[in-house]
LUMKOL-85293 format. One record per residue (C-alpha): residue number from 0; x, y, z; residue in one letter. Coordinates in steps of 0.02 Angstrom, whole numbers. Example, Ala and Ser with C-alpha at 12.3 -4.5 7.8 and 13.67 -1.06 7.14 Angstrom:
BEGIN
PT    k       u       v       w  r
PT    0     615    -225     390  a
PT    1     684     -53     357  s
END
This chain:
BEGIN
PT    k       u       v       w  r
PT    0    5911    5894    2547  x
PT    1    5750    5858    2479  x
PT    2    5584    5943    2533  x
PT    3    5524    5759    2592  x
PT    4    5690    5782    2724  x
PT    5    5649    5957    2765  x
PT    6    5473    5912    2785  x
PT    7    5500    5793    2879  x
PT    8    5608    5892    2985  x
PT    9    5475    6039    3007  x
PT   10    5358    5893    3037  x
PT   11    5471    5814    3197  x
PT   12    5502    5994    3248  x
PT   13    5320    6047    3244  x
PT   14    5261    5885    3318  x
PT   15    5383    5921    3447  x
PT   16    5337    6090    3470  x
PT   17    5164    6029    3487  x
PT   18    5220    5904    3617  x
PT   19    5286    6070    3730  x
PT   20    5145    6138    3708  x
PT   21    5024    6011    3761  x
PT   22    5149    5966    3910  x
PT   23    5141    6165    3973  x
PT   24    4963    6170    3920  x
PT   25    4950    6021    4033  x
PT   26    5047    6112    4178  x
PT   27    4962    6243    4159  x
PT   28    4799    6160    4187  x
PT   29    4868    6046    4339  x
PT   30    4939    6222    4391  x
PT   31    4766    6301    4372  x
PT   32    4675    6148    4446  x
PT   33    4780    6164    4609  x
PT   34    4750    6351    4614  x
PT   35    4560    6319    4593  x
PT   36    4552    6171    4717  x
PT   37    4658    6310    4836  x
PT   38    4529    6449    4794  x
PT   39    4389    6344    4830  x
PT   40    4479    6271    5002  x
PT   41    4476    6471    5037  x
PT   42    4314    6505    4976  x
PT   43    4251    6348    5096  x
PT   44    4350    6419    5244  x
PT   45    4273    6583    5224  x
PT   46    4104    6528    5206  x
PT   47    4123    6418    5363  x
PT   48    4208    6577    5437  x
PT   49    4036    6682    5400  x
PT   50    3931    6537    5448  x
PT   51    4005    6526    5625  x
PT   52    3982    6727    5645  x
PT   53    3801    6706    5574  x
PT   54    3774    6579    5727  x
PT   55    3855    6686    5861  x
PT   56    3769    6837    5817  x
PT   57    3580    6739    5802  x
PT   58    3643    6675    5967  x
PT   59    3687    6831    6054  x
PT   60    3533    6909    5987  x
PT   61    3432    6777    6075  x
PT   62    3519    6784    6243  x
PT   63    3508    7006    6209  x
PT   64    3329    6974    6194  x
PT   65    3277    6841    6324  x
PT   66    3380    6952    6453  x
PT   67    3293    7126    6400  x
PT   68    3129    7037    6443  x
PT   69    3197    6980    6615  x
PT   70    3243    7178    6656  x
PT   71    3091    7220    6589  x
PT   72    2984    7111    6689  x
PT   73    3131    7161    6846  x
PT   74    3092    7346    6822  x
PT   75    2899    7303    6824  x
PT   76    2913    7209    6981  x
PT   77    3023    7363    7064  x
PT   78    2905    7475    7005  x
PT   79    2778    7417    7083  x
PT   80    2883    7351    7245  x
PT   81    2914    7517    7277  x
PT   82    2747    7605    7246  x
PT   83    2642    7491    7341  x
PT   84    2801    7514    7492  x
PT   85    2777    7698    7467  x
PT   86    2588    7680    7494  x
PT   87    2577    7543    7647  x
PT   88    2598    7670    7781  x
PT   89    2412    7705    7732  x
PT   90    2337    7542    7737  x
PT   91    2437    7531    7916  x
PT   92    2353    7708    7963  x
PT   93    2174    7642    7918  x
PT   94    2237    7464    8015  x
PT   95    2275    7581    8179  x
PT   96    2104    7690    8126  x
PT   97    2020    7520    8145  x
PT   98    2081    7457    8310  x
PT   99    2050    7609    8406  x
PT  100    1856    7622    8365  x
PT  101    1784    7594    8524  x
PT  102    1649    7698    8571  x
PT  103    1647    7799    8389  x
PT  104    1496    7805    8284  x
PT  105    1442    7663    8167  x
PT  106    1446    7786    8015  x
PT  107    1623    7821    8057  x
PT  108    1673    7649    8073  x
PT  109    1587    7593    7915  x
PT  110    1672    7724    7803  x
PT  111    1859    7659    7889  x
PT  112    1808    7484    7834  x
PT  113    1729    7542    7674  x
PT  114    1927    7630    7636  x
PT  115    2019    7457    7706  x
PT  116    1901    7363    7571  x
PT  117    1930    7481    7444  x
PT  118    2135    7462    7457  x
PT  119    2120    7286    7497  x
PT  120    2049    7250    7343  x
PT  121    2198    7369    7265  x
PT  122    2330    7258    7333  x
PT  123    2241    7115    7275  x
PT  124    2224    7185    7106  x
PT  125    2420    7222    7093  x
PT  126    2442    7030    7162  x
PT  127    2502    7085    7303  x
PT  128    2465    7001    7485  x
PT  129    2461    7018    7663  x
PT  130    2547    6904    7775  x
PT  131    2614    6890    7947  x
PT  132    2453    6840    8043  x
PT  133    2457    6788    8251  x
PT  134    2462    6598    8253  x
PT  135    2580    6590    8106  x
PT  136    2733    6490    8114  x
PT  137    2887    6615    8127  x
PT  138    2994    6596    7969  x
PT  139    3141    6728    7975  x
PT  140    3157    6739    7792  x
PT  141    2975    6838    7785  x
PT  142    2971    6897    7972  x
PT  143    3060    7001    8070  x
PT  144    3037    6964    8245  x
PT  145    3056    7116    8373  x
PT  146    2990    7059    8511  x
PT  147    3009    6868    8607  x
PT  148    2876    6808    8724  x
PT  149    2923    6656    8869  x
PT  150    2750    6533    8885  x
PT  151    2805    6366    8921  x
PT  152    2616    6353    8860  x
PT  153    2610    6385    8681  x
PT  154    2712    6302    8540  x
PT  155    2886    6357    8491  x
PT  156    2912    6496    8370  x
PT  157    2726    6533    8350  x
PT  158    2686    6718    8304  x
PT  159    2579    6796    8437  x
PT  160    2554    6977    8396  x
PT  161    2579    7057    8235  x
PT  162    2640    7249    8254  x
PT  163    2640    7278    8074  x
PT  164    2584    7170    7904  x
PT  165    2709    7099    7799  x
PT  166    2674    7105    7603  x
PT  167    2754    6998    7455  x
PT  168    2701    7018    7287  x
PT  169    2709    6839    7194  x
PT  170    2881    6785    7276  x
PT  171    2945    6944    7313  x
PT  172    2931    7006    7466  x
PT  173    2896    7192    7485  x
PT  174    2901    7228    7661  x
PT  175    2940    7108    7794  x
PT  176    2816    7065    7939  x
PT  177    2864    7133    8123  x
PT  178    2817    7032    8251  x
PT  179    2814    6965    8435  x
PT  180    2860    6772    8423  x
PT  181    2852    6639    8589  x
PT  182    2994    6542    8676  x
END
């Protein structure tokens, strides 16, 4: 054999040698491809993954903090529901003061009116109002009727007489009015 044959020879085997080589090389890259175009379908899942739990938490952080300012303003509006209850006895003490002041001085009547200004313009202050006056028409959701009166002469579920005030502050009613309602 010559050395053109055995060239030749090393020159077929390395070609085809090379030829492997390129053909696992190119495996090897479709192989790497698909495991990159898997990594990054992962890599996408995951980020949606973290995406989603970024908008559910943002969300519940909004609803946590919208409904910690509706207890706060609740707890407010209790608060003051039941200090102003706790102190309405009074105002109904200076009411009774006021009714019974015939024959008593004028000094003595001016300081009772004086003290029924003073926590009138408390109440107000706190936004809270009276209600429940005779004349009113009877609605059971803010009165309590405790007494019924017949007169075929007066309308139908008119409030006559008013035993004690009923209060509400804004929509909330604090204290319900008792009173005597006709036919």
């Amino acid at each position: 054999m010559s050395n053109k044959e055995i060239s030749k020879e090393s020159f077929k085997k390395l070609q085809e040698e090379a030829n492997l080589k390129n053909e696992s090389d190119e495996l090897k890259s479709e192989a790497n491809d698909s495991n990159k175009k898997a990594e990054l379908e992962d890599l996408k899942e995951e980020l949606k993954t973290y995406k989603d739990k970024l908008l559910r938490t943002a969300a519940e952080y909004e609803n946590f903090r919208k409904r910690s300012e509706k207890e706060k303003e609740a707890i407010y509006s209790d608060a003051l529901s039941v200090a102003v209850l706790g102190i309405l006895p009074i105002m109904d003490s200076i009411e009774a003061a006021l009714d019974s002041l015939n024959g008593q001085p004028q000094e003595y009547a001016k300081g009772i009116k004086l003290l029924k200004s003073q926590f009138c313009e408390t109440l107000k202050n706190l936004k809270v109002e009276a209600f429940g006056e005779p004349g009113d028409q009877f609605d059971p959701s803010i009165h309590n009727a405790i007494a019924h009166l017949e007169d075929e002469s007066s309308e139908h579920n008119v409030i006559t007489k008013v035993f004690q005030k009923g209060y509400k502050s804004q929509s909330r009613i604090i204290r319900h009015a008792m009173v005597q309602v006709t036919n």
